[in-house]
C-alpha positions as CSV (number, residue, x, y, z in Angstrom):
1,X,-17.2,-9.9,31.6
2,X,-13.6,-11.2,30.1
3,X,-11.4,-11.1,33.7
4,X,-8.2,-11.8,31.8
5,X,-8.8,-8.7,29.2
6,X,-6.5,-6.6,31.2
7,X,-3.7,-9.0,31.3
8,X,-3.7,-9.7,27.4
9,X,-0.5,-8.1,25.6
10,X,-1.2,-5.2,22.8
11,X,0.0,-8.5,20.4
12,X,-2.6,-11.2,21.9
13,X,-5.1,-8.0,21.8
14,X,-4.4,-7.1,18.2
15,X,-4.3,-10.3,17.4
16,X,-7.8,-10.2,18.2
17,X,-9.1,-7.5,16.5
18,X,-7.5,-9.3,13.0
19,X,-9.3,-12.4,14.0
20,X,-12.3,-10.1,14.1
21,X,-11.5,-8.1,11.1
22,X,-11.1,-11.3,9.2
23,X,-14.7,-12.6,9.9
24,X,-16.4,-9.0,8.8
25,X,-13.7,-9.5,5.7
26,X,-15.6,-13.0,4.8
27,X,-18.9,-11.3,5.0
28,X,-18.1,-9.0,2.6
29,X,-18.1,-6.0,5.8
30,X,-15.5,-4.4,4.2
31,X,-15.4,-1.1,6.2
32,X,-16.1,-2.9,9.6
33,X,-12.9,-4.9,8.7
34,X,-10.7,-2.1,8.2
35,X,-11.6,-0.4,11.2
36,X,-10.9,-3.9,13.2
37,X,-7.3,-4.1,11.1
38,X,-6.4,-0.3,11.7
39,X,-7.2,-1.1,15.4
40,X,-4.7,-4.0,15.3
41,X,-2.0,-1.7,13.6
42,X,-2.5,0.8,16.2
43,X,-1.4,-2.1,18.9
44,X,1.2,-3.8,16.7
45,X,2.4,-2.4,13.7
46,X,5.2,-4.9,13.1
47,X,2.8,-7.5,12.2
48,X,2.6,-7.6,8.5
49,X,-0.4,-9.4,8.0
50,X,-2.5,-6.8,9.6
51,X,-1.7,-4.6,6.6
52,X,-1.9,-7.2,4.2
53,X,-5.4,-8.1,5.1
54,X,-6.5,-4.4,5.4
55,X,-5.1,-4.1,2.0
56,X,-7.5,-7.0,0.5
57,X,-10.6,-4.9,2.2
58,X,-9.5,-1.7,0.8
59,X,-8.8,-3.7,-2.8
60,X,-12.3,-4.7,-2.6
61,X,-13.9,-1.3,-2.0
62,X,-12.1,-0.5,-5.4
63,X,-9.7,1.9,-2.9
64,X,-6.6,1.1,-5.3
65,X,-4.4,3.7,-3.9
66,X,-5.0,2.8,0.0
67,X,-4.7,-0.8,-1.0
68,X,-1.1,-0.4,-2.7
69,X,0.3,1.8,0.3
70,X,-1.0,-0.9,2.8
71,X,0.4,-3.8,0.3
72,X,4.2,-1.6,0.1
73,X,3.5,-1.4,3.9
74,X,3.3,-5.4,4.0
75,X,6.6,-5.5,1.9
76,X,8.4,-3.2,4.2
77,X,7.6,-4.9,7.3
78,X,8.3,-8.1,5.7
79,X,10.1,-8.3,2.3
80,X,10.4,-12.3,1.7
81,X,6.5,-12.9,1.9
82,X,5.2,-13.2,-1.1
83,X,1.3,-12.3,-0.6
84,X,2.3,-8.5,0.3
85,X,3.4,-8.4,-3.9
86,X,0.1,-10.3,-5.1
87,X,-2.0,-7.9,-2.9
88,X,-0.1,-4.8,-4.6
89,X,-0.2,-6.5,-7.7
90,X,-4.2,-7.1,-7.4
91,X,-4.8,-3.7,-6.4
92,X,-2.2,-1.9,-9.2
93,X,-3.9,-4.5,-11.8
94,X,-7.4,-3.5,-10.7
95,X,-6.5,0.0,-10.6
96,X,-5.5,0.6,-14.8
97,X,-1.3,0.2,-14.0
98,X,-0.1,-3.2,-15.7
99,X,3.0,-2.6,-15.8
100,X,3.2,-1.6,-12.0
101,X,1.3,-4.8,-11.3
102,X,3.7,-6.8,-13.9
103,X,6.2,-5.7,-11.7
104,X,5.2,-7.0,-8.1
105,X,4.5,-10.5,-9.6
106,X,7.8,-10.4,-11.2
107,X,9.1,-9.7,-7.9
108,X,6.8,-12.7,-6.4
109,X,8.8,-15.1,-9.1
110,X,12.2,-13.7,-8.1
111,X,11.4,-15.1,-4.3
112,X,9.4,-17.9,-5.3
113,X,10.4,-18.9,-8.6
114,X,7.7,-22.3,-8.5
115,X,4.6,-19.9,-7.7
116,X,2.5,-20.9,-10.3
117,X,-0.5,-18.4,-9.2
118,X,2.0,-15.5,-10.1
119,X,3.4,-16.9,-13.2
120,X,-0.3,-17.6,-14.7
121,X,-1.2,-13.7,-13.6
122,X,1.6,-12.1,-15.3
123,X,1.3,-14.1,-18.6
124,X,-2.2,-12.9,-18.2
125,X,-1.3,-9.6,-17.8
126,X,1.6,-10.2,-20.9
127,X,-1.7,-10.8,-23.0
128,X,-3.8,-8.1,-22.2
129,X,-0.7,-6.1,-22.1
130,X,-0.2,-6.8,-25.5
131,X,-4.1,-6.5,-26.9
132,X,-4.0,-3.3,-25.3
133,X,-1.3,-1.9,-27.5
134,X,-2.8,-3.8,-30.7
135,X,-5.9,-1.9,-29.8
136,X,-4.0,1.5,-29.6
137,X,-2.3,1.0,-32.9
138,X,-6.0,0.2,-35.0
């Protein structure tokens, strides 16, 4: 039995339940991670990595529109990091809307102008973007 349990913060405790979440996320327990990450929102919803990472889990359940809210929940709670636009633009790309997920790397450039991750994804997108339309006109 953990003695200290009682005197551990809601932050240290939520802490701990993304540290969990994170370890069901690597073995591909996708649900038992959310639950874990929903838990740590419950005791610290300022942290924005708790939504960012429950937004990867819910990307990979093919949950688009619960992975964008989470992913505009990251950017709320912390505009100037960059991963809360990839994990909206992952899940927007994913879920059919291009231009949406255009968008969010664009805004990834505009913060960090040298992240060549985001710059390689939205040409990508540019291309498929543009065979898209070329398929719509045949």
């Amino acid at each position: 039995k953990n003695e200290n349990s009682s005197e551990m913060t809601d932050k240290e405790k939520a802490i701990a339940k993304k540290n969990e979440g994170n370890g069901f996320l690597s073995a591909g327990k996708y649900e038992e991670a959310i639950k874990c990450y929903t838990e740590a929102i419950e005791l610290d919803a300022t942290n924005h990595v708790f939504y960012s990472n429950r937004s990867a889990a819910y990307t990979h359940l093919k949950k688009f529109a619960e992975a964008i809210k989470d992913a505009e929940k990251t950017i709320e709670v912390n505009p100037t990091w960059t991963k809360g636009y990839t994990r909206k633009a992952q899940a927007m790309d994913l879920s059919g809307d291009i231009e949406g997920a255009a968008g969010a790397y664009q805004a990834v450039l505009k913060l960090d102008p040298t992240n060549a991750a985001a710059a390689e994804a939205l040409k990508a997108l540019q291309v498929r973007a543009q065979q898209q339309s070329f398929a719509q006109l045949g």
